[in-house]
N, C-alpha and C positions, 0 to 999 in steps of 0.2 A: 808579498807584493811590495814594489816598490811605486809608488804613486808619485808623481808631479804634483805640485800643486793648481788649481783649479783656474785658470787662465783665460782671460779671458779676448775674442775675438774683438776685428775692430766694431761688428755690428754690435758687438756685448758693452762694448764702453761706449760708444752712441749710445745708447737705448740707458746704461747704465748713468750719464752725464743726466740723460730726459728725466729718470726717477728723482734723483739728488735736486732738481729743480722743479720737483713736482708735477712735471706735464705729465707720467705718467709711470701704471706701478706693475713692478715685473711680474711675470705670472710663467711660472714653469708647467710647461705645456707636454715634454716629452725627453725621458732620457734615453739613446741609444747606445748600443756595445758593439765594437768594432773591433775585428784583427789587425788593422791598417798599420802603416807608419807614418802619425802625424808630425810632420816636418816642423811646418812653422803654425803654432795654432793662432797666432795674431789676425793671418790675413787669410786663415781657413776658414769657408764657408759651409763647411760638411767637413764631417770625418771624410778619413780617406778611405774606409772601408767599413760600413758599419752594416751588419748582421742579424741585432735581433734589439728588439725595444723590453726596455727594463720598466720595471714597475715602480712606482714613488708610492712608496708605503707609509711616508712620515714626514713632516718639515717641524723642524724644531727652531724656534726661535729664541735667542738667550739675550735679554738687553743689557744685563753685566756683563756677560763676556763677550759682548758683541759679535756675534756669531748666527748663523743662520745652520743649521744642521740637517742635509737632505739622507734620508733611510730612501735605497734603492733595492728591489730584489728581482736578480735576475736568476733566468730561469731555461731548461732546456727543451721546454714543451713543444714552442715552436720552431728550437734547429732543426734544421734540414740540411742534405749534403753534406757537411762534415762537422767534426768537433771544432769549438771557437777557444783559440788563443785568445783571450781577452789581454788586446795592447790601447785599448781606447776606448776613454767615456765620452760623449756629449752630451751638454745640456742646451737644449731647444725652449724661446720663449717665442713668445708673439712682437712681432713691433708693433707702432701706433696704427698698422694698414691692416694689422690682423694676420698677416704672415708669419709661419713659423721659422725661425731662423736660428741657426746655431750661436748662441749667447757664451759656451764657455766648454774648454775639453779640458782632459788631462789625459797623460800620458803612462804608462809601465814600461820599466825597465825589465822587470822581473814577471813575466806575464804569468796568470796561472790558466789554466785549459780548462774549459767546459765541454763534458764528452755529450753528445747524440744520445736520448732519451733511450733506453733499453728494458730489458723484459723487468726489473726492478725500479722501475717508477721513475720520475724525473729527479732533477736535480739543480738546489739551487745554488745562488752563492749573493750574500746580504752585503752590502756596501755602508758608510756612512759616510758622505763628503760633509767634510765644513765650510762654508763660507766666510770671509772676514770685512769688518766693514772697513775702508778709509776711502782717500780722496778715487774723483773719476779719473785718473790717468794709470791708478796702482795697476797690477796684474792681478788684482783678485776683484771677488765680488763686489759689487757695493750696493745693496740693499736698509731700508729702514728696516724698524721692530715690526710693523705690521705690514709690511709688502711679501710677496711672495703668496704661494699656495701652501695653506697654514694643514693642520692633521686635520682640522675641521671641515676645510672645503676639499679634502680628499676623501672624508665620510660622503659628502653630500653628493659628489661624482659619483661614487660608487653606489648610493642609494639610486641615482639617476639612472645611472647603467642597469641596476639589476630592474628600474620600473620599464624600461624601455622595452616593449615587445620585440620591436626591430633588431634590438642589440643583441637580441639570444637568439635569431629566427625564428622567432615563437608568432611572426606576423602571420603566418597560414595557419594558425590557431584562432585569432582571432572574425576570423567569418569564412565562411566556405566556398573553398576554391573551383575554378572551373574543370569538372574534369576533361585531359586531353582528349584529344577529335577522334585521335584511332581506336579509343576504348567503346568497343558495344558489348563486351561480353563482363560480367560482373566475376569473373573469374578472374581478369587481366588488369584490376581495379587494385593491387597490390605497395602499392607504392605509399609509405603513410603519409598522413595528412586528415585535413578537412572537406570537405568533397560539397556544392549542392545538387542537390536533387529535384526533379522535377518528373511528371506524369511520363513523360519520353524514357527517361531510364529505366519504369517499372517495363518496358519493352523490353530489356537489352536480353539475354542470356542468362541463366541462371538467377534471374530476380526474384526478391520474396513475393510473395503472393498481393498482387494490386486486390485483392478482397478482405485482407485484412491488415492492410497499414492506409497510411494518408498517402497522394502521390507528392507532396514537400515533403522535401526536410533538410535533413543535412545526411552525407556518410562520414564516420571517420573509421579512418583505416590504422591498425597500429602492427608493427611488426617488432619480434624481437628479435632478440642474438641468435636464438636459437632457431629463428626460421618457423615460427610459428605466428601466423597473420590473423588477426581477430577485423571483419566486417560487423560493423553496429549501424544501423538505419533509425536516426529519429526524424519519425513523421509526424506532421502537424495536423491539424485539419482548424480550419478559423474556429475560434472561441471555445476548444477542447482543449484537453490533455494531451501528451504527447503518448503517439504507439511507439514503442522500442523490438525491435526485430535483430539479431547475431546469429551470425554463424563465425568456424575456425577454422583456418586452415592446420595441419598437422599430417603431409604427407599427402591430404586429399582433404576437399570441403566437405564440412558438415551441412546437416540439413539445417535448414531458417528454424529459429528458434523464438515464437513469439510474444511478447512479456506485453503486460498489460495491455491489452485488448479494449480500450475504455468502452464501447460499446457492451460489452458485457460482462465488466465489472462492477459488481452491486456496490452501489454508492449513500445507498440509504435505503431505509424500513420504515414503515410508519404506519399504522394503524386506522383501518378505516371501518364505517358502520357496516360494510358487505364482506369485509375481510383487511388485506393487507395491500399499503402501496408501495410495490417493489421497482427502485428506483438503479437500472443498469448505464454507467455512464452519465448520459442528460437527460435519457428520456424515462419516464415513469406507467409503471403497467400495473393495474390492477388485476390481481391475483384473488377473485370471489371464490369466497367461500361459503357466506351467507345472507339467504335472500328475504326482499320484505313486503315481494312481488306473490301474492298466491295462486297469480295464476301463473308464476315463473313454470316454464317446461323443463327447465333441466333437474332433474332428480335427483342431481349429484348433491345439491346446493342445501344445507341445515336452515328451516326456519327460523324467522324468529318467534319471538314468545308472541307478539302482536300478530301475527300471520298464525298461528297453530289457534288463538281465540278465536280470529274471525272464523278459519275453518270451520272449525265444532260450533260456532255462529250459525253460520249456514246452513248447518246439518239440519235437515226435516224427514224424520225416519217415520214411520209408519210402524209401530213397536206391534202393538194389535194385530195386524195383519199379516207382520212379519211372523209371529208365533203361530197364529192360526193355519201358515200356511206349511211349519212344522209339527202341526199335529196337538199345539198349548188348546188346552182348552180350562174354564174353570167356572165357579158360578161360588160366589160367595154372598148371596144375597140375603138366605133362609139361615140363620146361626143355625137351626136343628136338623140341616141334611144339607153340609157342601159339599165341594169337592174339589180337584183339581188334578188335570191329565197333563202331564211333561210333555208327553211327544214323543217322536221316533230319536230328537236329541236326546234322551235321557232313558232311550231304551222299555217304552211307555210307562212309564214306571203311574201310578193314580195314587193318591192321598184322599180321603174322605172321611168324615167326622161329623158329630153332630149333639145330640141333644134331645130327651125323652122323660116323656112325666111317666114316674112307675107310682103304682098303689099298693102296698103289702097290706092287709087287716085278717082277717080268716083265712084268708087262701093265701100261697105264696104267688109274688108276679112273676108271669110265664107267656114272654111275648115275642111275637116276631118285629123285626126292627130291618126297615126298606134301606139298600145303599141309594144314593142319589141318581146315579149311573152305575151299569153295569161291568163286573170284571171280566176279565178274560182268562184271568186264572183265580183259583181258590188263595182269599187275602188273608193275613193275619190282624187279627180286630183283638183290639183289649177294651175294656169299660170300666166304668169306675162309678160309683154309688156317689149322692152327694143327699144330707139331710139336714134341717137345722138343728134337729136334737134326738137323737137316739136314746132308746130305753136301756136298763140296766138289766135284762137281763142274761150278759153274758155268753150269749151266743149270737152267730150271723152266719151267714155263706149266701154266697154268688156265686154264678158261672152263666158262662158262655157254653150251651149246649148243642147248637146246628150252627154254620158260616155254610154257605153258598154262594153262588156266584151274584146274585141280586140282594141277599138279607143277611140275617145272622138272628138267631134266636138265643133272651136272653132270662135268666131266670135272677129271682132272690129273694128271699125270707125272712132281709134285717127288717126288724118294724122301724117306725120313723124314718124310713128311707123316700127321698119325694122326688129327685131325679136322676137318671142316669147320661152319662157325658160318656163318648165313644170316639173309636179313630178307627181306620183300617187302613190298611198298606198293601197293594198290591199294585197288579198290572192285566 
């Protein structure tokens, strides 16, 4: 490339004369690229043909070599209609009115060509002009060391730029838009973005179920390359959580797919004296399990230990009566002839026992011995001797020689024997 050197317009030596005198300091606002044939750049107020705007990637200031050094990078992202002969730079500053105005061009003799953005990506091409400083009448620039738009406030531009919502159309992310008039069907809702919602929408066609989201919220709609549209509904309800409700497009809609339900999402557990308090969402439900109520009716419900005392408290049983009326009977009042009847609980089973003065001296004792009540069946009776001192002479014998249903006859020949103790067992 063959470049001109950096030339300046008559608005560019104005404005250049104002800096030198301090009214005021240049500021590089925009540099353009042109195919044109700039004739005379002195009294040009524009290129003669300019195309596509260049990037200011850098401003380098050198106060020994007095030099201002602008890095430009252009680029073919935004040609359109044909490839660009690049025969023309301009540089645009502001004047004192705030106007952008062409401050300074150069020119090519030897132009090189930027082709049209194609299937391998764009294409750039990096410039570096210099600026020189001397008097306002030169044909070049005439800036101080600290005038101009430094790498610094190129950083800061570009921080500005990328905070700006507006600057990326990221503004319809920012709160949710109206959606348009002729959409009532939730199917025709496709277009991405931010969307509000209101009670009316859960009317339209194909809406999630108004029983179980909030009727606010927002929709945002997202679609890819691929033609796959995702609908997500977050609904609000005052002083809740938010319900989240999706479905997909992919050839046809899916069914609503509903994510946190706050209503009956368990939100806490907590321990109470009748059981547990089970807290779904906001609201809280006692889940009894057990009760301290004894006259409580429901049966499902575990005492407590206070409620099972009182209970058996209460209890006034009639024990006596109760047994007499199955068949107990008993009489232990005479140690020497009791007795005691079970009942039909115990299959009548009778116990009876007792107690007898025996005499042995010349004769052996041979006596009958009365049960207290009578059996019903023939009993088995043992007896047993009792003396405080028995003689030494080496023999004794007892026996049990009759059992009937009323007595039992009993014999024995030990001397010193003075009472007999008995039992029987029957029924």
């Amino acid at each position: 490339m063959a470049w001109s050197q950096a030339i300046l317009t008559a608005k560019g030596r104005e404005l250049s004369a104002k800096a030198l005198a301090g009214r005021l300091k240049l500021n590089f606002t925009e540099v353009w690229i042109g195919d044109g044939n700039l004739t005379n750049i002195e009294t040009a107020t524009d290129l003669a043909h300019k195309r596509i705007k260049a990037d200011i990637s850098e401003i380098i200031q050198d106060e020994n070599e007095g030099t201002c050094k602008v890095k430009i990078v252009t680029s073919n992202k935004t040609l359109t209609g044909s490839s660009l002969v690049i025969r023309e730079i301009g540089f645009y500053m502001q004047d004192e009115a705030g106007r952008t105005v062409l401050f300074s061009a150069m020119k090519n003799d030897e132009p090189q060509t930027l082709p049209l953005m194609g299937n391998n990506g764009p294409s750039t091409i990096r410039n570096t002009v210099a600026f020189g400083y001397s008097n306002a009448n030169d044909v070049r620039l005439n800036v101080t060391v600290n005038e101009g738009q430094t790498a610094e406030q190129v950083k800061q531009a570009i921080q500005a730029h990328g905070n700006d919502l507006e600057a990326h159309g990221l503004g319809k992310y920012a709160g949710g838009a109206t959606i348009p008039s002729n959409i009532r069907n939730w199917n025709d809702l496709t277009k991405p973005g931010i969307y509000e919602c209101n009670a009316g929408v859960l009317g339209w066609s194909n809406a999630p179920s108004s029983s179980k989201i909030y009727p606010y919220g927002q929709i945002v709609v997202e679609k890819t390359e691929g033609n796959v549209i995702t609908q997500t509904f977050y609904s609000y309800g005052q002083g809740k959580a938010i319900k989240q409700v999706t479905r997909v497009f992919y050839n046809a809609w899916s069914s609503w797919q509903y994510h946190a339900d706050w209503d009956n999402v368990i939100t806490g557990i907590a321990k109470h004296n009748e059981g547990i308090n089970v807290t779904k969402g906001d609201a809280t439900e006692l889940i009894k399990l057990i009760t301290n109520n004894k006259s409580d009716s429901n049966t499902l419900l575990a005492p407590t230990l206070s409620v099972v005392k009182s209970l058996i408290g209460d209890v006034n049983i009639d024990v006596p009566s109760i047994l007499k009326s199955k068949g107990v009977r008993y009489d232990f009042s005479n140690e020497n002839a009791w007795y005691i009847c079970f009942g039909e609980a115990f299959g009548g089973l009778i116990i009876q026992g007792g107690k007898a003065n025996v005499e042995v001296s010349s004769r052996i004792f041979d006596d009958f011995i009365n049960f207290p009540i009578t059996f019903t069946r023939t009993p088995i009776v043992t007896a047993t001797n009792t003396a405080e001192t028995l003689d030494r002479d080496e023999w004794t014998t007892s026996a049990i020689s009759v059992i009937s249903l009323t007595k039992f006859k009993y014999q024995t020949a030990q001397n010193g024997v003075s009472k007999l103790q008995w039992i029987a067992i029957g029924k």
